[in-house]
Each structure stands twice: as structure tokens, then as C-alpha cells.
Kinemage of the C-alpha trace (Angstrom):
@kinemage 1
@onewidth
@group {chain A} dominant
@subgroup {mainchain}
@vectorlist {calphas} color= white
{ca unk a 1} P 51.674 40.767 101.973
{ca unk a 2} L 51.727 43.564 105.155
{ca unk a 3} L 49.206 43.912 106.664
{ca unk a 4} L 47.690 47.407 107.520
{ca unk a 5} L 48.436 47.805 110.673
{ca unk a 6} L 51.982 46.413 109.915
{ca unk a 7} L 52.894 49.313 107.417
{ca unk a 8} L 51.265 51.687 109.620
{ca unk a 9} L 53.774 50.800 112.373
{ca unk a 10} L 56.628 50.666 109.914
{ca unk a 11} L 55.506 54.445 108.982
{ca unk a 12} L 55.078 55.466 112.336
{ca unk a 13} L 58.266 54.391 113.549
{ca unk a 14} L 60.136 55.703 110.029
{ca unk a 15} L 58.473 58.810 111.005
{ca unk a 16} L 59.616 58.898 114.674
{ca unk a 17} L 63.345 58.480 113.529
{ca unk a 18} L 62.884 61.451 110.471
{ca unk a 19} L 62.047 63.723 113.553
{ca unk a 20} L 64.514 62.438 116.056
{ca unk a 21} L 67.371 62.952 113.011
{ca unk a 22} L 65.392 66.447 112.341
{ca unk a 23} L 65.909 67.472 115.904
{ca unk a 24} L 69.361 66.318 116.150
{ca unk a 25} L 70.065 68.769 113.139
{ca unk a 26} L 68.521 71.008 114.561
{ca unk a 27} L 70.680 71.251 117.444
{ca unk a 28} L 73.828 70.529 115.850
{ca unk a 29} L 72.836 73.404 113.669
{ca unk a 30} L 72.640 75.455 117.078
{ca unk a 31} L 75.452 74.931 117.983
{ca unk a 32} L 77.383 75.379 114.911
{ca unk a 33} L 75.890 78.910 114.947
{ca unk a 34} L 77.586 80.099 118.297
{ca unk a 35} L 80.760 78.500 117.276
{ca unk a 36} L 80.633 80.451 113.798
{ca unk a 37} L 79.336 83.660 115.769
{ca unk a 38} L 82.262 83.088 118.389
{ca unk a 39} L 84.827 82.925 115.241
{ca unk a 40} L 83.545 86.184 113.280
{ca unk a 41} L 83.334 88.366 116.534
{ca unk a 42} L 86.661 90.080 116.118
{ca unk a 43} L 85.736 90.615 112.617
{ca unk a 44} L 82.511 92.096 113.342
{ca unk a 45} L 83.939 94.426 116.104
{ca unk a 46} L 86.562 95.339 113.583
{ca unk a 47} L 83.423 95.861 110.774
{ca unk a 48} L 81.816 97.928 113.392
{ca unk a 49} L 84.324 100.055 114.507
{ca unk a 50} L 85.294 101.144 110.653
{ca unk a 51} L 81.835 102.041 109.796
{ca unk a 52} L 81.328 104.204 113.120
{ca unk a 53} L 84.412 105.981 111.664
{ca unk a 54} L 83.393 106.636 108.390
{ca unk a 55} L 82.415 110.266 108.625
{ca unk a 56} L 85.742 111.267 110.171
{ca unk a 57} L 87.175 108.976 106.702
{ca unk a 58} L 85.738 111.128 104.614
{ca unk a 59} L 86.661 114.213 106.074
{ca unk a 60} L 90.324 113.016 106.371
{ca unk a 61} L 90.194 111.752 102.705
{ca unk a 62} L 88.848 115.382 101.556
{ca unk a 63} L 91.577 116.642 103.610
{ca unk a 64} L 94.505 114.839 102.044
{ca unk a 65} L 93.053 114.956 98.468
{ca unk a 66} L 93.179 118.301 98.496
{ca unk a 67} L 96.629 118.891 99.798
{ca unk a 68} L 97.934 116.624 97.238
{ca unk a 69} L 96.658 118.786 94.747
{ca unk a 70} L 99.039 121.446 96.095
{ca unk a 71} L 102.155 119.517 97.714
{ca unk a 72} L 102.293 115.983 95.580
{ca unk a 73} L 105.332 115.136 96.160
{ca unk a 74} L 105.202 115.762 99.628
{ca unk a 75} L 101.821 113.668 100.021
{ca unk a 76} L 103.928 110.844 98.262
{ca unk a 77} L 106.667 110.836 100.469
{ca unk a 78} L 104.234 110.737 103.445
{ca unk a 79} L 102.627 107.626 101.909
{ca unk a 80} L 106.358 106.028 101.357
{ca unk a 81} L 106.965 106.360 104.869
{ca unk a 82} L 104.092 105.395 106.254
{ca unk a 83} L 104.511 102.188 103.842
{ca unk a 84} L 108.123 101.510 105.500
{ca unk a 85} L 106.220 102.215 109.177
{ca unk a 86} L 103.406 99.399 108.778
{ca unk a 87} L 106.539 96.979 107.174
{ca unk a 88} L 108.183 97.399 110.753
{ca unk a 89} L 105.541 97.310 113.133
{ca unk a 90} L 104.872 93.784 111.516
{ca unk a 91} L 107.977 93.115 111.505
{ca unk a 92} L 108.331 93.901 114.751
{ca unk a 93} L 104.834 91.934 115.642
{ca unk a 94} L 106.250 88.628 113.829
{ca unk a 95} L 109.624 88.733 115.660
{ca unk a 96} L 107.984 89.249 118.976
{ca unk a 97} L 105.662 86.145 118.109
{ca unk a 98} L 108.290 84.210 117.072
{ca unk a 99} L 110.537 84.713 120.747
{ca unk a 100} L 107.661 84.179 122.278
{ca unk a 101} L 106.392 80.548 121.396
């Protein structure tokens, strides 16, 4: 059988390594945090930046609801184009990536 004082140092020393492997989570933990935070920062500027313009959204929205109402098929052929536009910017953006790597 243990004796007391035995298990008491076999406790005390389990208990030492449970903290030592606590505070090395802890840390890891840390720094897992800035790494995530250093990832997601574009995103969050992006976040930011499209709730700061949110009134002037609206507004614009309002705007172009309305006109539709009286020129539709104009408001559709606006939206077409501006559908083709985005296609060849990134277009554009990929081929300029690609020439140069």
C-alpha cells in the first residue's frame, strides 16, 4: 500500500503538470488568437467599411427603386451592363495574376 505522503506527492506533482499543460494552452490559445485576428482583418475592414456606408445604400436603393418604376427597361439594361463590367474587370484581374506569377 502508498503511503500518505507518497500519494500526496504523486498528487502534487499530477497537479503541477495539469497546470503546466493548462498554461501551455493557454498560450497556444494566445497565439492562435492573433493569427486568427491577423487572417479576418481584411474582412473586418471590408465589414466596416459597408456598414459606415449603409445610409448612402439606402438612399441609392430608394433612388433606383423608384426609377425603375418609371424606366424598367432602362434600369435592366443598366444592370446587364454593369453584369458584363464586373465579368471583365475579373477577367482582367485573373489574367493579370496569371502573367504575373
Amino acid at each position: 500500500m502508498m503511503s500518505r505522503q507518497n500519494k500526496q506527492a504523486i498528487l502534487a506533482r499530477r497537479k503541477k503538470l495539469l497546470l503546466n499543460k493548462i498554461q501551455q494552452q493557454r498560450s497556444d490559445l494566445g497565439q492562435s488568437t492573433q493569427i486568427w485576428l491577423d487572417v479576418t482583418e481584411p474582412y473586418d475592414k471590408t465589414w466596416r467599411i459597408l456598414v459606415s456606408l449603409k445610409p448612402a445604400l439606402l438612399v441609392g436603393a430608394s433612388f433606383i427603386s423608384l426609377y425603375s418604376i418609371k424606366h424598367p427597361k432602362k434600369i435592366m439594361r443598366l444592370a446587364q451592363r454593369t453584369i458584363g463590367a464586373i465579368g471583365l474587370i475579373r477577367t482582367l484581374q485573373n489574367s493579370f495574376k496569371k502573367t504575373s506569377d
